[in-house]
N, C-alpha and C positions, 0 to 999 in steps of 0.2 A: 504494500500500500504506500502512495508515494504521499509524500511529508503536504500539509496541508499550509497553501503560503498565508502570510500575515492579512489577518482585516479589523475593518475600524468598524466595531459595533458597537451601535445603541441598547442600553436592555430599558426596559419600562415596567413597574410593575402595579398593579391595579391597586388602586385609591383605598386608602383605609380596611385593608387585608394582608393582616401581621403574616402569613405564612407565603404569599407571593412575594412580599417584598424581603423576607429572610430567605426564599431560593432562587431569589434576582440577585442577590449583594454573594448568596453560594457561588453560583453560575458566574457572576465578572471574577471575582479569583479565581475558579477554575481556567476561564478564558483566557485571563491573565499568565497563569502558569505556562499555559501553552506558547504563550510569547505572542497571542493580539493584543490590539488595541482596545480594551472597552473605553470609552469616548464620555459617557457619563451612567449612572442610575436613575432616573427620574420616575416618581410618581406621575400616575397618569393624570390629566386632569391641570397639573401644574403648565403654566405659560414658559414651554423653555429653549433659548437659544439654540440648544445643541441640536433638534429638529431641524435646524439650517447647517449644521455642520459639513464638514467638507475636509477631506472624503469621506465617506458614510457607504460600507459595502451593503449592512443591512442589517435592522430590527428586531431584536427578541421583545414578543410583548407575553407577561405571566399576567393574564386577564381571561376574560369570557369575552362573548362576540361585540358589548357595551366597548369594553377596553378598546379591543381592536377599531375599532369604528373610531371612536375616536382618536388614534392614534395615526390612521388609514387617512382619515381628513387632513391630517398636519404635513403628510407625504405626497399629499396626489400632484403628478405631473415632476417628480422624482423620480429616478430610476433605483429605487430605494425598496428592495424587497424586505415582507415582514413576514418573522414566522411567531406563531401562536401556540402558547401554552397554556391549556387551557385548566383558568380558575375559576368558570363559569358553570350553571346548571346543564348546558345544550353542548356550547361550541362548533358551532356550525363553520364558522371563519378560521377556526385555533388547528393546530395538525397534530399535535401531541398534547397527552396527560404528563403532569406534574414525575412522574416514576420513571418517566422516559427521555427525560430534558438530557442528558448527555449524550445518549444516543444519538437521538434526534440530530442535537448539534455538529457530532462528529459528522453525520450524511452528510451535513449543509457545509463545513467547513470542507471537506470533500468533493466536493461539488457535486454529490449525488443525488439530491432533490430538485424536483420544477420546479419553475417559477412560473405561475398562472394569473394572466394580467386580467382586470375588470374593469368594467366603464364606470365614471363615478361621474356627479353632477356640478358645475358650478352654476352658483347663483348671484344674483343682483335685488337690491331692494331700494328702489328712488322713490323721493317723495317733494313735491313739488320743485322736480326739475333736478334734485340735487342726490347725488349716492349717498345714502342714508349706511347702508351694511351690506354684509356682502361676504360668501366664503364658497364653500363644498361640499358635497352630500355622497355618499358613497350605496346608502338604500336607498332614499326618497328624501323628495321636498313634498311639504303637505301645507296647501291653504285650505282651513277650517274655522270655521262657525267656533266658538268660546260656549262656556257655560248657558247658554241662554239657546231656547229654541227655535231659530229665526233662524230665516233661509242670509247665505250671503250670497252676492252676485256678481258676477266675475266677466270682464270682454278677455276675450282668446284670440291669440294671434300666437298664427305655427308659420315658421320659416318666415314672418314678416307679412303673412296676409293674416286677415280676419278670418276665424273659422266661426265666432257668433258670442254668442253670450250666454252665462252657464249661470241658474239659480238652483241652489241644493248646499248638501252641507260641505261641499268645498272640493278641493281636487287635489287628487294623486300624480306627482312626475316621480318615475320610478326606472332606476337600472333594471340590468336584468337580473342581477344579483338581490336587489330589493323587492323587487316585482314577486314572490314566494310571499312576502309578510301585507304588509296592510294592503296593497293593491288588490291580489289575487282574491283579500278577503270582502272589496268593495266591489269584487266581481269583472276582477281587470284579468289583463292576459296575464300567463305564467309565461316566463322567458327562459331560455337553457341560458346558465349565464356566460358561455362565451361568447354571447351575441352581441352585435353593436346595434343597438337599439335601447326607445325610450319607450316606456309605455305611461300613455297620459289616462289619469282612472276618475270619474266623476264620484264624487263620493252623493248617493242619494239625490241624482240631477230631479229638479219639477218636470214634471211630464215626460221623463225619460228623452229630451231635447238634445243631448250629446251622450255620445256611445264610447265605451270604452275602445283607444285607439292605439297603435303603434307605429311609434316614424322613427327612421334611421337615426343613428347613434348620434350624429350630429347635430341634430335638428335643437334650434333654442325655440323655446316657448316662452310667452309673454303674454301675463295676466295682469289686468287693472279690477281694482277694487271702484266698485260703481255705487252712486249714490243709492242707499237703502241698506247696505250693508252695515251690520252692528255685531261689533266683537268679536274681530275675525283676527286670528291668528297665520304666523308660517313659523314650520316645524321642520328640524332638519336632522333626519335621521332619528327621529324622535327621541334627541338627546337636547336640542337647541330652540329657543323657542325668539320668538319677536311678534311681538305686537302689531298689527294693520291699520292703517285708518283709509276715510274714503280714498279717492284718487291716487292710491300708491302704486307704482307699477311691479312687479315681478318678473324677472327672467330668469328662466332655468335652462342652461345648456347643456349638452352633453360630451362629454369628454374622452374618447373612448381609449381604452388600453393605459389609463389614467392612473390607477392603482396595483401594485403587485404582490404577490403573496408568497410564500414557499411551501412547498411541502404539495400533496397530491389534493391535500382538503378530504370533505366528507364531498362525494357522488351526488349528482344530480338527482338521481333516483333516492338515495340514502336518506338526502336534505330533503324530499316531499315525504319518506315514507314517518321520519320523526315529527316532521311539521300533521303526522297524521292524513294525507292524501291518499283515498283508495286508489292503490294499484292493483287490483283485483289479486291479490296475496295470500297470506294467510291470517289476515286479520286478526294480527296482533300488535297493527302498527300503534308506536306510539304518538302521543301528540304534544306538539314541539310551541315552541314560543317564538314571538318576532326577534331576530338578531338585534 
């Protein structure tokens, strides 16, 4: 087996969990010993420089699919592969259990793991003329209606025409990797996720007025909040949240081969059979949680 050369790794390890973050600080001295670079340790969640580090061969995160997502935003349009260990209930996004972190590492330090790249989203939010915020989504961007049961109403424009105007409880822009969680469950399409595509999901449109849609991976979509609208939110990856008010515009692009991951991941089939989706099986699928 030939000698495995030097790299500069990030490790991460998930917010307020004593035993990811003691075999995060394991793992850099292990790494260390080997003669890499570990670059930093940081809590997830924490605002931190070395995210822009340079050179950065690539990402250990000790987290659940929450972790990663978050971690995945801070990287998109990097050539910055993450690998996942998983301290979560599912792990859908993670490649290995906690029992297996050195293993694991040797493949990857080896070069003997893929790296499987996914579309992720960015986004815009102007409000009277001016960029208000603005960042990445790697499942979905979601504009929705707030605690209160009132329709909000939305103008839609895909690739820069008008496609209409949408009243209902708000709308889905979804990868293809996200398109499995809240899309598929407001009755949107299900995407294989090496696809480059968007899928746009009406969440409970009035009178059924727009139909759940899919446009190429490229495509940016742009929503205005139109007058009558009250207490409408945008959500990002349902970890980020911002406020709406009337006339604010929204655009969502798509980014394709934006994010990377390592390791094989959990199977296209594997991720619908946890998520619970009959594949005419042995019905003992279990049922899974949004990433």
């Amino acid at each position: 087996m030939q000698k495995a050369l030097c790299r500069n790794i990030l490790l991460v390890h998930k917010a307020r969990h004593e035993k990811a973050a003691a075999l995060a600080e394991e793992a850099a001295a292990w790494l260390r010993e080997k003669g890499h670079v570990v670059v930093d340790v940081v809590c997830a969640g924490v605002d931190s420089p070395v995210y822009e580090a340079t050179p950065l061969d690539f990402v250990v995160v000790f987290g659940g699919d929450g972790t990663m997502l978050g971690v995945a935003r801070r990287l998109v349009g990097r050539d910055v592969p993450i690998l996942g260990i998983n301290f979560g209930r599912v792990g859908f996004l993670t490649d290995a259990e906690p029992s297996a972190w050195r293993e694991k590492l040797v493949e990857i330090l080896m070069g003997e793991e893929p790296v499987r790249s996914c579309m992720a989203l960015q986004w815009s939010l102007r409000r009277e003329g001016r960029h208000l915020a603005g960042g990445f989504a790697v499942n979905d961007v979601v504009l929705s209606r707030g605690s209160l049961s009132r329709l909000v109403w939305f103008e839609i424009y895909i690739a820069g025409e008008r496609l209409g105007s949408l009243r209902g409880d708000g709308v889905i822009v979804a990868t293809p990797v996200g398109s499995s969680g809240y899309s598929v469950s407001a009755g949107g399409s299900l995407l294989h996720p090496s696809m480059e595509a968007l899928a746009v999901t009406p969440v409970c449109p009035f009178l059924h007025t727009i139909s759940p849609m899919v446009f190429p991976g490229d495509t940016s979509c742009t929503f205005q909040i139109l007058q009558g609208s009250t207490d409408c939110y945008l959500t990002v990856d349902g970890q980020e949240g911002q406020q709406l008010e009337v006339g604010d515009v929204i655009k969502v692009s798509g980014l394709p081969a934006a994010v990377h991951f390592l390791g094989k991941g959990t199977t296209f089939f594997d991720r619908l059979r946890m998520r619970g989706f009959s594949l005419q099986s042995s019905g003992d699928d279990k049922t899974g949680e949004r990433a």
